[in-house]
C-alpha positions in Angstrom: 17.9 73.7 -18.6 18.2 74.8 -22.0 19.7 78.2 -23.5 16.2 79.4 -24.0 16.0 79.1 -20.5 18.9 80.7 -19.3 18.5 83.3 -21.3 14.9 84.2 -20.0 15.9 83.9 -16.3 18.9 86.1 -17.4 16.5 89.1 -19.1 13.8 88.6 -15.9 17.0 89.0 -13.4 18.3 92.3 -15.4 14.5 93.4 -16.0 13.7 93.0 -12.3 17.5 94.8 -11.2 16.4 97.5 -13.5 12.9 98.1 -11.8 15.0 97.8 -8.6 17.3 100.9 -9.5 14.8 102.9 -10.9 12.8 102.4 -7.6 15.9 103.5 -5.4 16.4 106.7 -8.0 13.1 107.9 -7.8 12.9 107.8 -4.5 15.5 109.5 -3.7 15.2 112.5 -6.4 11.8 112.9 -5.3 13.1 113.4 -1.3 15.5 115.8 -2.9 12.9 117.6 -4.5 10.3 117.7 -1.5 13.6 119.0 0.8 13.8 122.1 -2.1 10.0 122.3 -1.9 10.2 122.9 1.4 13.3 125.0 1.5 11.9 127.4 -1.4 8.6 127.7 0.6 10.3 128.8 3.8 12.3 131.1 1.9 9.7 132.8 0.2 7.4 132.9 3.8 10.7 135.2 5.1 10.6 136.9 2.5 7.0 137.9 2.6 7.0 138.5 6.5 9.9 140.9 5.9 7.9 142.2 2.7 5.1 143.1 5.6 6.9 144.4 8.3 8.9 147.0 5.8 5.2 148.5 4.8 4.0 148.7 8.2 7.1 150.4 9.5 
């Protein structure tokens, strides 16, 4: 194999590693941010069934 060579399988290897990462980071800030989606939602349906039952009473 020549240097050429090595240094192509060497840049694919790093390339792939790096799509590898990126994979694993956005997958896990985007469960982060469906779990605060979720959270902020619940908080605001409290907030809007306490909003009701203040008016009512």
């Amino acid at each position: 194999m020549g240097i050429a060579s090595k240094a192509g399988d060497w840049t694919f290897k790093a390339f792939t590693a790096g799509l590898g990462v990126t994979t694993i980071y956005l997958a896990a800030t985007f469960s982060v941010n469906v779990y605060r989606g979720l959270s902020w939602h619940n908080a605001q349906s409290k907030m809007d069934k306490q909003d009701a039952g203040e008016q009512s009473a």
